[in-house]
N, C-alpha and C positions, 0 to 999 in steps of 0.2 A: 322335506326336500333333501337331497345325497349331496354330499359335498361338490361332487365331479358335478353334478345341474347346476348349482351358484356356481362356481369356480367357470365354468363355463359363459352364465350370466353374466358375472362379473368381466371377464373377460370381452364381450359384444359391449357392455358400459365403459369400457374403459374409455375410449377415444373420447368421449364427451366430457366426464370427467377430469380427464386429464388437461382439454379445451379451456373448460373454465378456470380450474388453478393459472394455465398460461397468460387468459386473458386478465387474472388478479395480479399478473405478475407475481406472483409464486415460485418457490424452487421445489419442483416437480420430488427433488430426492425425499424433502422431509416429509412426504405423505406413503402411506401404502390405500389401497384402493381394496377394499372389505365388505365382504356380500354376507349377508345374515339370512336364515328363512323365517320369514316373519309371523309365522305362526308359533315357531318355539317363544320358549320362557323369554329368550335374550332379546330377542328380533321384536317381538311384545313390547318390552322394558326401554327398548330404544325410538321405537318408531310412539309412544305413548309419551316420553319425556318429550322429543321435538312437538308433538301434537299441545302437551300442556305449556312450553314455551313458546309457542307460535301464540295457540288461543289463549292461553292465559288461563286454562280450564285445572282442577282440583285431577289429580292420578288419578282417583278411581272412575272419573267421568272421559278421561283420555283411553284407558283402560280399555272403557266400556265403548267406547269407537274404535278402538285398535279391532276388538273383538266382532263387533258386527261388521267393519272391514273385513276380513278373515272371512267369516260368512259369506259375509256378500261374493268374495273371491271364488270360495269354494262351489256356491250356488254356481258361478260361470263356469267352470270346471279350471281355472286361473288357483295359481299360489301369487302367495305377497311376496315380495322379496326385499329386502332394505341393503341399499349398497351405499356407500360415502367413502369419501374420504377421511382420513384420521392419521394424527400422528402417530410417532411409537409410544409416548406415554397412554394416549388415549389405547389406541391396540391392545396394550400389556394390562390397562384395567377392565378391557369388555373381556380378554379372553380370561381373567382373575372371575371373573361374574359367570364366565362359562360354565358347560361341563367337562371342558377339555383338561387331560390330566397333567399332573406336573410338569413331568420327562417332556410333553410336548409342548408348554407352556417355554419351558428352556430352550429348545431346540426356535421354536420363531423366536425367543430373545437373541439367542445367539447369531441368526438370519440376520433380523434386523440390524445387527453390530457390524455386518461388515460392510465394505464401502459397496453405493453404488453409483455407476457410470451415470453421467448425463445423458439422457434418452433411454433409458431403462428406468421401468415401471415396477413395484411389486405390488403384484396381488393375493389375497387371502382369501378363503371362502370356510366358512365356519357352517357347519350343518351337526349337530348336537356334540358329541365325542371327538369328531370326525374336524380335521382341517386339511385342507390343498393351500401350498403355498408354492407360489414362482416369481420368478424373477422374468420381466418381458419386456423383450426389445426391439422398442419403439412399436409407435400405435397407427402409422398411415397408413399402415398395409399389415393391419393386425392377422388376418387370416393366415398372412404368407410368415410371421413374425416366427424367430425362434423360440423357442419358449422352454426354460428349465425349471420343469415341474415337480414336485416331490408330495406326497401327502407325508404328514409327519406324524403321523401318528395309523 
């Protein structure tokens, strides 16, 4: 999956996402909102660990359900896709596990350091090399929302 198809994804997820941090009473800023395709190495690695701490099952058996999910997706003519929420340290270690390179690794450090308004969202979409990152304000009227987008790499 292309970064711009999650980034896009992630973007239609947001509003719910966002929904439940409010309703945990959350502050909306320390999260960014990060869409994975779940067929890569990364997107594998993550939706397997939830899988073995949810069931309690051994990696290679979460693994191997990750796996025939994928399948199964692809038989419907469907992609997986994994989007959550995370903070910045979390962020700066899934994109460390990436394939994403340095320079660009620095560049969303440096994103993430600067201040963001209340009612503004960032989001991420990581598709192998490949990252879209924006800043997006407010989610009632996402369609209409402005949105400062940049792929950084």
């Amino acid at each position: 999956m292309e970064a711009d198809e999650l980034f896009e994804h992630a973007l239609t997820s947001l509003p719910e996402a966002v929904g439940d941090l409010l309703r945990d009473g959350r502050d909306t800023r320390e999260f960014i909102f990060a869409s994975f395709d779940g067929a890569s190495e990364l997107g594998i690695a993550l939706i397997a660990s939830d899988i073995a701490g949810e069931l309690g099952v051994e990696g290679a058996a979460a693994r191997a359900e990750v796996e025939r999910m994928i399948v199964a997706a692809n038989d419907k003519g469907e992609e997986l896709v994994v989007s959550l929420m995370v903070t910045k340290d979390v962020l700066t270690r899934i994109l460390s596990a990436s394939n994403v390179d340095t320079s660009t690794r620095i560049a969303v450090a440096m994103w993430l350091e600067a201040p963001l308004v209340s009612g503004h969202f960032r989001v991420v979409a990581i598709a192998g090399e490949r990252v879209r990152a924006a800043t997006v304000d407010g989610v009632s009227e996402l369609d209409e929302a402005p949105v400062s987008s940049s792929m950084l790499n």
